[in-house]
VOPAGU-2260 file (C-alpha; in pm, 1 decimal, decimal comma):
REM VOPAGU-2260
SITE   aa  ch    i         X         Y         Z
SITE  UNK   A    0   -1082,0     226,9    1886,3
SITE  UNK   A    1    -892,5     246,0    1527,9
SITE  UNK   A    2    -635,5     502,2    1551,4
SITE  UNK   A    3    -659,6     504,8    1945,6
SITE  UNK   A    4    -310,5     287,0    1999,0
SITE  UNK   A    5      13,1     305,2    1906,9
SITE  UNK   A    6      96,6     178,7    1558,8
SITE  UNK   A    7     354,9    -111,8    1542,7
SITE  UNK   A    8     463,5    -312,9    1213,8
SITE  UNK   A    9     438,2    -650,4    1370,4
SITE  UNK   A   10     124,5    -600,3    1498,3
SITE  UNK   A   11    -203,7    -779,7    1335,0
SITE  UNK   A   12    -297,4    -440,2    1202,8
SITE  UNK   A   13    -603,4    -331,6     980,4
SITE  UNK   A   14    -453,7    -141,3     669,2
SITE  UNK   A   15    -687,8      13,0     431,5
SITE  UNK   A   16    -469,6     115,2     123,5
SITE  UNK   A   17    -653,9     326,1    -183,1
SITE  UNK   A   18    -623,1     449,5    -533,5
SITE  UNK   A   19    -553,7     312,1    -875,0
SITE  UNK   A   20    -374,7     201,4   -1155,9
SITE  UNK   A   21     -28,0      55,6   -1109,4
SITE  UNK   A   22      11,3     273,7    -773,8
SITE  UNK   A   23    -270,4     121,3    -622,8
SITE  UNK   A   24     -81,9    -228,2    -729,3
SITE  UNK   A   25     289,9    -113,9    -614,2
SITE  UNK   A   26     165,6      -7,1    -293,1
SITE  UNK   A   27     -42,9    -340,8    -247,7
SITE  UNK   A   28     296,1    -598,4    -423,6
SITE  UNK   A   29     471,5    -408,2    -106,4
SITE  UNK   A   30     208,4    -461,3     156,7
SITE  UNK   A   31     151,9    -849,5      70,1
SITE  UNK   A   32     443,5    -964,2     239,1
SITE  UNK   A   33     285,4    -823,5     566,5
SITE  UNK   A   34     -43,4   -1011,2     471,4
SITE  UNK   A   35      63,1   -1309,1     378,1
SITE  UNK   A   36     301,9   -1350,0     688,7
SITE  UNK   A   37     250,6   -1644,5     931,7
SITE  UNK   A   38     253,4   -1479,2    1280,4
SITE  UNK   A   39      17,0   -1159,4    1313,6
SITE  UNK   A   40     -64,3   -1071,0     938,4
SITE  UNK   A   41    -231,5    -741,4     844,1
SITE  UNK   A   42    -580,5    -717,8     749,1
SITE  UNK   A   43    -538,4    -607,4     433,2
SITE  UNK   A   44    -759,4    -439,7     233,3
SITE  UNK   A   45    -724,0    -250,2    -128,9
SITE  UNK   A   46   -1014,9       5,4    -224,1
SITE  UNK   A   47    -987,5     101,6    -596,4
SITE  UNK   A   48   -1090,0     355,4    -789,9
SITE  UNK   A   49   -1371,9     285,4   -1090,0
SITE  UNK   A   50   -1341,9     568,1   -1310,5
SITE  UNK   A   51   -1117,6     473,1   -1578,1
SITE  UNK   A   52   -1269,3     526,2   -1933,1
SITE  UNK   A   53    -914,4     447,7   -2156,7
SITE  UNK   A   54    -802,0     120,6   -2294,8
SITE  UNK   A   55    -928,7    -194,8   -2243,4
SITE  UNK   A   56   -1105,0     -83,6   -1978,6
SITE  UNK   A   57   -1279,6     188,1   -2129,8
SITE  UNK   A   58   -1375,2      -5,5   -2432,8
SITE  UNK   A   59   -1569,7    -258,2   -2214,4
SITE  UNK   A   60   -1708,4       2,1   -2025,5
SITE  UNK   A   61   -1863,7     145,1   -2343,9
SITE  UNK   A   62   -1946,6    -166,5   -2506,4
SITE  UNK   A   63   -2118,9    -393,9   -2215,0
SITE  UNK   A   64   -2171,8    -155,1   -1970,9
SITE  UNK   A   65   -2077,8    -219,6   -1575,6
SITE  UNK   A   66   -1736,6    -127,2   -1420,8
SITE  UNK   A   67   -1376,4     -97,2   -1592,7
SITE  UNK   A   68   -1204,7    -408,5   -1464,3
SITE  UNK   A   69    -825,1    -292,1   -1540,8
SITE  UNK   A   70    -748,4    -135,5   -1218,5
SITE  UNK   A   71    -899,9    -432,0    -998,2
SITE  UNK   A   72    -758,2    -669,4   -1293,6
SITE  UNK   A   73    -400,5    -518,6   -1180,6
SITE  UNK   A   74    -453,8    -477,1    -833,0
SITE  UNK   A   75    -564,0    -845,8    -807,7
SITE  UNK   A   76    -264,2   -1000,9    -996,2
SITE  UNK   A   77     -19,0    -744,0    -723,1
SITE  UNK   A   78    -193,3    -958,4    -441,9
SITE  UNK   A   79    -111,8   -1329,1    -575,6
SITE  UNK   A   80      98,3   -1520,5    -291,0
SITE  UNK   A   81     358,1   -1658,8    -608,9
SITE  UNK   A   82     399,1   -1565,6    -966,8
SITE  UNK   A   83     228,5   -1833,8   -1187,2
SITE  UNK   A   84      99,4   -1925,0   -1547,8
SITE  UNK   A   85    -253,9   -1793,2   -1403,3
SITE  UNK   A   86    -117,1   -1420,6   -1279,3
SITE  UNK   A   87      39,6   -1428,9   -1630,8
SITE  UNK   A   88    -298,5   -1523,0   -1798,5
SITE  UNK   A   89    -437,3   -1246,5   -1621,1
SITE  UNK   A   90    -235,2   -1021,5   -1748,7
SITE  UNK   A   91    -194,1   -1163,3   -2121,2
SITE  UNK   A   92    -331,6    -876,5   -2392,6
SITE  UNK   A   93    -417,8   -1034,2   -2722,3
SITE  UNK   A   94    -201,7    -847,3   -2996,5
SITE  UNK   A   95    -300,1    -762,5   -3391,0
SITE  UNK   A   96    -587,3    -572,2   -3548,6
SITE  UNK   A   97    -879,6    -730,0   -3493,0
SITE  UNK   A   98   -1190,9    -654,6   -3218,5
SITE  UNK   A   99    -971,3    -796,0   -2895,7
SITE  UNK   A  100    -641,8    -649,3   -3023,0
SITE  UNK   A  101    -563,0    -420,0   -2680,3
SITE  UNK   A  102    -793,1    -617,1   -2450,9
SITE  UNK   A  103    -638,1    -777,1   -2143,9
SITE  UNK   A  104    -738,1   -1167,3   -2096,1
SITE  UNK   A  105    -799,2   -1078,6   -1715,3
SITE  UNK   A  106   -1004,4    -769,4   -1789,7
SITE  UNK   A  107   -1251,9   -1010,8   -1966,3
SITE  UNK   A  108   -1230,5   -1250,2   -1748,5
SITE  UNK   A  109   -1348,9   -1018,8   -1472,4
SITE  UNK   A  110   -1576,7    -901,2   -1669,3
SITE  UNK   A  111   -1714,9   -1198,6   -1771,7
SITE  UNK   A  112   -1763,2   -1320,7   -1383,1
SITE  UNK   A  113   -1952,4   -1001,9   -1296,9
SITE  UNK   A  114   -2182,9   -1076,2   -1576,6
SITE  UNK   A  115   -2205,7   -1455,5   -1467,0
SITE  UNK   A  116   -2248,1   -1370,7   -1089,7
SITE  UNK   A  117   -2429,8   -1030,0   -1060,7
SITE  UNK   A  118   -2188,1    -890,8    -868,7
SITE  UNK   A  119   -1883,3    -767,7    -875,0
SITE  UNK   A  120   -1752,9    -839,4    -525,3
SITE  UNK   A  121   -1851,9   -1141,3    -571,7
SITE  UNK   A  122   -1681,7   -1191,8    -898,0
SITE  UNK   A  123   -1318,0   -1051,5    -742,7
SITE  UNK   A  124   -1364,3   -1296,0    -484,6
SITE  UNK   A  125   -1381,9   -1573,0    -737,4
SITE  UNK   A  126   -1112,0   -1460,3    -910,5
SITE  UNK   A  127    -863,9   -1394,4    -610,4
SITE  UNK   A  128    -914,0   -1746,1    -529,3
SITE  UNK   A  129    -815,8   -1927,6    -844,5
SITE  UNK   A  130    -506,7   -1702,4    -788,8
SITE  UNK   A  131    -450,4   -1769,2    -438,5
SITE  UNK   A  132    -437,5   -1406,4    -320,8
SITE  UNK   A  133    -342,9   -1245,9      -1,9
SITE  UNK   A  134    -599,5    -960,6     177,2
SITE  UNK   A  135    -942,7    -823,1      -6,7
SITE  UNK   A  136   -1015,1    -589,9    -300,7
SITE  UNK   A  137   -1310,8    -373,1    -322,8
SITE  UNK   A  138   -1397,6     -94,0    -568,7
SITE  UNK   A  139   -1479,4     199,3    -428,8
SITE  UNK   A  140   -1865,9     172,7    -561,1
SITE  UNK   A  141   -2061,7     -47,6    -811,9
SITE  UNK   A  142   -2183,0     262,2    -996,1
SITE  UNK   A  143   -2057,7     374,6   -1339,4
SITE  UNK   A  144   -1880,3     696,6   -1231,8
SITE  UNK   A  145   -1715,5     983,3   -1414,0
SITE  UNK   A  146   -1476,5    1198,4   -1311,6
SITE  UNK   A  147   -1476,8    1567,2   -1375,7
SITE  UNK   A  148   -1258,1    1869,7   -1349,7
SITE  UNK   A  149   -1239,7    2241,6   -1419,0
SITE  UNK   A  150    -967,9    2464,7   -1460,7
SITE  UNK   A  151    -884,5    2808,5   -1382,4
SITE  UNK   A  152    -995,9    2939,5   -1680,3
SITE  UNK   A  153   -1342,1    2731,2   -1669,5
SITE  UNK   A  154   -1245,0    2499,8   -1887,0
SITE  UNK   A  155   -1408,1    2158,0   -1779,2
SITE  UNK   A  156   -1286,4    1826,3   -1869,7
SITE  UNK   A  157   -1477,4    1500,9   -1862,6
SITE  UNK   A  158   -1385,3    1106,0   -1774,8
SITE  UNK   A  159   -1065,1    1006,3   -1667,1
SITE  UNK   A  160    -877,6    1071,3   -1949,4
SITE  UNK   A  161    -953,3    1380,0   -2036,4
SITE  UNK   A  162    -871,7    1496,8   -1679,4
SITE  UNK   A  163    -543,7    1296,3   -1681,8
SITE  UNK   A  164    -467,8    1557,0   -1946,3
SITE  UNK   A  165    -538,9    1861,3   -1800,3
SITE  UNK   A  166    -308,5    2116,2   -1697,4
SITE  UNK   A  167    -273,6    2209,4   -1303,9
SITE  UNK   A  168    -407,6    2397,4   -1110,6
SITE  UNK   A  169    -755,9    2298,2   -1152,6
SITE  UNK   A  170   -1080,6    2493,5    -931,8
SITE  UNK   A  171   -1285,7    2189,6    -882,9
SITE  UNK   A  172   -1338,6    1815,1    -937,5
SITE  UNK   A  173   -1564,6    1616,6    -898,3
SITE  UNK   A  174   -1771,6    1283,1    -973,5
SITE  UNK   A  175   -2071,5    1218,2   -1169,3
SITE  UNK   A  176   -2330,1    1113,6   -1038,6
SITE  UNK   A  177   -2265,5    1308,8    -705,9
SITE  UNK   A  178   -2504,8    1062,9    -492,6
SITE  UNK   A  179   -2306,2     773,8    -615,6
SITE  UNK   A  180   -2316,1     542,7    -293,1
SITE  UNK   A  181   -1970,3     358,2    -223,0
SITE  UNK   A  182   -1935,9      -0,3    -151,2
SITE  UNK   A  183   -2053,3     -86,6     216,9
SITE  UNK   A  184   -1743,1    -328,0     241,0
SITE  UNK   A  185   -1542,0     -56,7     126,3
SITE  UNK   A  186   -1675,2     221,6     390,2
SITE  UNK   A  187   -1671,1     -55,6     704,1
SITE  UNK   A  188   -1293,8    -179,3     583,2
SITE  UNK   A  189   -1218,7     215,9     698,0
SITE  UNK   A  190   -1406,6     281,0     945,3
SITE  UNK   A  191   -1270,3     -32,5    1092,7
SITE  UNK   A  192    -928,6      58,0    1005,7
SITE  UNK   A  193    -625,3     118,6    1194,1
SITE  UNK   A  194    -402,8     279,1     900,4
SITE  UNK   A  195    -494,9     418,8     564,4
SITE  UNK   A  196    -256,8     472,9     321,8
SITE  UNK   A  197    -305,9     674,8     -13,1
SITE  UNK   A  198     -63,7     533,7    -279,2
SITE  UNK   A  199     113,6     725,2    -571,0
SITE  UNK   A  200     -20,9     718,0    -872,9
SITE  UNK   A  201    -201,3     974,7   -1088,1
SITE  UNK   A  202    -276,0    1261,4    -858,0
SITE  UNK   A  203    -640,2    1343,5    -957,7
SITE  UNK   A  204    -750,9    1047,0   -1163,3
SITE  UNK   A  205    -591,0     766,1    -901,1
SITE  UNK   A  206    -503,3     924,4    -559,6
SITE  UNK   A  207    -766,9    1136,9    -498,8
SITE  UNK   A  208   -1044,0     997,0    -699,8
SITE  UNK   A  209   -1197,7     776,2    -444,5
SITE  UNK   A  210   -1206,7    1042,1    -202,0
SITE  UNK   A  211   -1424,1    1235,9    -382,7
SITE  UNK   A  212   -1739,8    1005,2    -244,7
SITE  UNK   A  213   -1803,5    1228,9      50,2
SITE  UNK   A  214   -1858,1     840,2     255,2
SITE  UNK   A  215   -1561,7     741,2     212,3
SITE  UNK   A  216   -1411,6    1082,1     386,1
SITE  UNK   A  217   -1636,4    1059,3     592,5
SITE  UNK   A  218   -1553,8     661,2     738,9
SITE  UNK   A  219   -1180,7     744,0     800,1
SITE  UNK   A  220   -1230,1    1063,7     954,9
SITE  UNK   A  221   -1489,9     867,6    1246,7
SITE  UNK   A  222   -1189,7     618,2    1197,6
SITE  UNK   A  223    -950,2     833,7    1301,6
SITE  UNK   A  224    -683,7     612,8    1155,2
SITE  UNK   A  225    -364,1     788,4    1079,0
SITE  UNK   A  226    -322,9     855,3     688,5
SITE  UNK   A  227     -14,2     811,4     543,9
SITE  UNK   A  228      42,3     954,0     183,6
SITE  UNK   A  229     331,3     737,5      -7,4
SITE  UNK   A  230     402,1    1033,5    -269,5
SITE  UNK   A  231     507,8    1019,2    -667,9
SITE  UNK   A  232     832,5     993,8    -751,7
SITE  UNK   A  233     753,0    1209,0   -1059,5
SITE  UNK   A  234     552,2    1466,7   -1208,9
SITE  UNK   A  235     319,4    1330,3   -1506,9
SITE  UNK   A  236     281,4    1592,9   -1836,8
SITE  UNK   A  237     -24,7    1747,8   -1828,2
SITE  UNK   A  238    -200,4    1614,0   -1505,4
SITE  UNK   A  239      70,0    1732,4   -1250,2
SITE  UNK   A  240     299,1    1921,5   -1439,3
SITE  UNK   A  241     515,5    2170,5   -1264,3
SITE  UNK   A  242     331,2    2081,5    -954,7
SITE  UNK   A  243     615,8    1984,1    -639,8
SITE  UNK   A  244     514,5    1812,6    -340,1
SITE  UNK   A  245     343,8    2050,8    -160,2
SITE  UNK   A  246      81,0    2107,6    -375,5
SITE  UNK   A  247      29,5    1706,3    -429,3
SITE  UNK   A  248     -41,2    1765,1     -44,8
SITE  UNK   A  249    -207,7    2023,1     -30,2
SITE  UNK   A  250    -453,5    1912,7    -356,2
SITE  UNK   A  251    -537,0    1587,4    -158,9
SITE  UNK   A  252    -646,1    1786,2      90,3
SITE  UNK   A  253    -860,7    2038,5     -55,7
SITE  UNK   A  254   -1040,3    1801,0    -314,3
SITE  UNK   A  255   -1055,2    1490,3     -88,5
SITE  UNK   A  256   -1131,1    1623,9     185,5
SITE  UNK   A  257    -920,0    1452,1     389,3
SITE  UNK   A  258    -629,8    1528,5     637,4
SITE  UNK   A  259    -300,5    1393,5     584,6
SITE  UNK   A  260    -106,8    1224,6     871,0
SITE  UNK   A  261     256,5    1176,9     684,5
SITE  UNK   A  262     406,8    1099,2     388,2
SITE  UNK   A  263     673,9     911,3     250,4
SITE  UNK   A  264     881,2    1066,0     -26,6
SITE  UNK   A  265    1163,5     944,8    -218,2
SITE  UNK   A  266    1495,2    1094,4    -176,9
SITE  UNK   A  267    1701,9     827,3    -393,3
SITE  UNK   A  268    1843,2    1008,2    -696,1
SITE  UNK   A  269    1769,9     885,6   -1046,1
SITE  UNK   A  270    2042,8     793,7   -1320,9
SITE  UNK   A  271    2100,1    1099,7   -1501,8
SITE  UNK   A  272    1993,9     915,3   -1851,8
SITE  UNK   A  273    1686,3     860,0   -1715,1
SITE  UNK   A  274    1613,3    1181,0   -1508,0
SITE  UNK   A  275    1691,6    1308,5   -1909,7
SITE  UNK   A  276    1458,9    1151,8   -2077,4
SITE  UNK   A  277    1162,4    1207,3   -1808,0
SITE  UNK   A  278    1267,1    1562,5   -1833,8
SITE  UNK   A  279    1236,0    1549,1   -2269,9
SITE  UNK   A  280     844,6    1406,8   -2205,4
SITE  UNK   A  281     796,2    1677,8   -1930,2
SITE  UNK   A  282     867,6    1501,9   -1648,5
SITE  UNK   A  283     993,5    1627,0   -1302,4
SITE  UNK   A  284    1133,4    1411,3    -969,5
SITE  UNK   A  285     882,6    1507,0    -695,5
SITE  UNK   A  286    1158,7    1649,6    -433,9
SITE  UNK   A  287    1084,9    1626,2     -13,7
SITE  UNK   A  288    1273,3    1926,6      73,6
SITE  UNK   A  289    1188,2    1958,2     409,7
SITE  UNK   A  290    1118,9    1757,1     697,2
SITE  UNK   A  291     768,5    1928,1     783,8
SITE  UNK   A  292     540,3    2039,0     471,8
SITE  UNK   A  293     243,2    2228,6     528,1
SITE  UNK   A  294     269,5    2168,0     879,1
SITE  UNK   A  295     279,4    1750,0     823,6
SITE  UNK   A  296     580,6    1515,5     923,4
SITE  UNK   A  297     786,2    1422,4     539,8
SITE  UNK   A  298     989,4    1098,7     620,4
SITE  UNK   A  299    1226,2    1060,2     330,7
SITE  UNK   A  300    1398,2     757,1     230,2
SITE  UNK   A  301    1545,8     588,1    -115,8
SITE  UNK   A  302    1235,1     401,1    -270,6
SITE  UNK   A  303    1354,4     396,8    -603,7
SITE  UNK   A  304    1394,4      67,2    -785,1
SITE  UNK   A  305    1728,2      72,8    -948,5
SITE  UNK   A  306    1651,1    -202,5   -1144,6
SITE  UNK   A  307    1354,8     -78,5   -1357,9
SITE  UNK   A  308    1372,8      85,6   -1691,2
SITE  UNK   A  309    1138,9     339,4   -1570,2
SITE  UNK   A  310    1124,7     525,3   -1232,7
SITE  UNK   A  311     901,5     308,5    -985,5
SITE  UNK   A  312     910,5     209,2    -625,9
SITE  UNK   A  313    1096,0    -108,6    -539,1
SITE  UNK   A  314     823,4    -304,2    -311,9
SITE  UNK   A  315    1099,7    -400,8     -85,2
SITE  UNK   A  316    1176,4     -44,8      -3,4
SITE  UNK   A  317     878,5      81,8       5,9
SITE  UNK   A  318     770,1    -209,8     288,7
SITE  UNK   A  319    1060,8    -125,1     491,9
SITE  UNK   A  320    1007,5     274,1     475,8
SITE  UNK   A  321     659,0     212,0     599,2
SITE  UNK   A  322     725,0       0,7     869,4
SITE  UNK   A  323     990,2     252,8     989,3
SITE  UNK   A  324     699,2     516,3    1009,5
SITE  UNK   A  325     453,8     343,7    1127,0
SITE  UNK   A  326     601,5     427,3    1494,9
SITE  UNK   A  327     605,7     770,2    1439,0
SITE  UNK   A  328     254,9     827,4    1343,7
């Protein structure tokens, strides 16, 4: 049974990894490696959240209807075996004033192969093969979703960006429609699965959005797969602001419904020009001070890239801290 063995890197395991945005696609640029191996690869699988309304996305979400491709759009080009003209394509957005100014080639060509197709599995299957990808994408459901949230003070905000703007601590959150069925790919890849593995990104509108289909808590709970959460390096103004990591934790817990095994945290320091200006923008490093928070196992190690202009987790450290867990799950 998933969850029933002991958990070893180089084993062919069954990783289920969800979320959004470009933590969805960090987690998944580290994870290919173990996909894409010869010997033993992991079954990988990426479940991604549909509720963006912003951008590109949200522009062809209002204008043709269906599901905002940007998410799966990145997600997809994080899983391509080699860099290439095509992964560049994919992400190519068309500059100027006029009615595609914004737009993302790949978001319309996704688009464009749902509406060909019918379906949009389908259509991210066609896609990941012209790019030669490693492991499977799903969204977390084919319905047009919108997320929801209310505050303390009963304010309520609604779609993604409007959430992504709140200000902590919210009372409730939720998706609209509530019956919104997930994918059935998407529930078997976790019931199936032998590790799940929330990645950092957006706190409400990202990490915890696909666990508000009450399925998909549901499948990894009878999956008892441990659940690993790989936690933000820093706090975003408005939608996590002045929250540390405890209360990441203990907000993925409450709203999602689901129990948290471990998490990696990032205890790599960051330059003090750029701690500066996250800290001018309202920005905060999201600190693991303890070994054990809220009763769950915090394995620290540096994850920061010290390459990038902005803080984000370098894919080869992040693969190496989670094979070092994996045995102590």
């Amino acid at each position: 049974m998933p969850g029933s063995r002991a958990l070893h890197a180089d084993l062919p395991l069954k990783v289920v990894a969800l979320g959004g945005g470009t933590g969805l696609a960090a987690l998944l640029q580290s994870l290919k490696r173990e996909a894409g191996r010869s010997r033993d690869p992991w079954k990988l699988t990426g479940i991604v959240t549909v509720s963006d309304n912003g951008g590109s996305s949200g522009r062809l979400r209002d204008e043709l209807g269906g599901l905002p491709p940007g998410d799966l759009r990145n997600c997809l080009s994080a899983l391509t075996l080699e860099d290439s003209a095509l992964s560049d394509l994919l992400n190519y957005r068309f500059k100027g004033d006029g009615s595609l100014a914004g737009h993302s080639l790949g978001n319309l060509m996704l688009w464009a192969l749902a509406d060909l197709t019918g379906d949009w599995v389908r259509a991210i299957r066609q896609l990941s093969g012209v790019l030669v990808t490693v492991g499977r994408l799903f969204p977390s459901t084919v319905v047009p979703v919108t997320l929801c949230a209310e505050d303390l003070a009963g304010r309520r905000y609604v779609g993604e960006t409007a959430v992504g703007s709140c200000r902590p601590p919210l009372a409730r959150l939720w998706m609209e429609p509530a019956d919104a069925e997930p994918l059935p790919e998407a529930v078997l890849a976790l019931l199936r699965a032998d590790l799940v593995i929330l990645s950092p990104g957006s706190l409400f509108t990202s990490t915890i959005s696909n666990l508000l289909l009450p399925e998909l808590q549901e499948a990894i709970a009878i999956s008892r797969a441990p659940v690993v959460y790989v936690a933000n390096l820093m706090t975003e103004p408005g939608e996590t602001a002045g929250l540390d990591l405890e209360s990441h934790m203990a907000a993925i817990q409450a709203f999602g419904r689901t129990h948290i095994s471990a998490v990696i945290a990032n205890s790599a320091p960051l330059q003090p020009e750029m701690l500066a200006r996250y800290q001018e923008e309202g920005g905060e490093p999201v600190s693991a001070p303890a070994d054990r928070i809220l009763d769950i196992p915090v394995h620290r190690f540096p994850l920061l890239d010290p390459e990038a202009p902005a803080a984000r987790h370098h894919p080869d450290l992040l693969n190496r801290a989670i094979r070092e867990t994996l045995p102590r799950l």
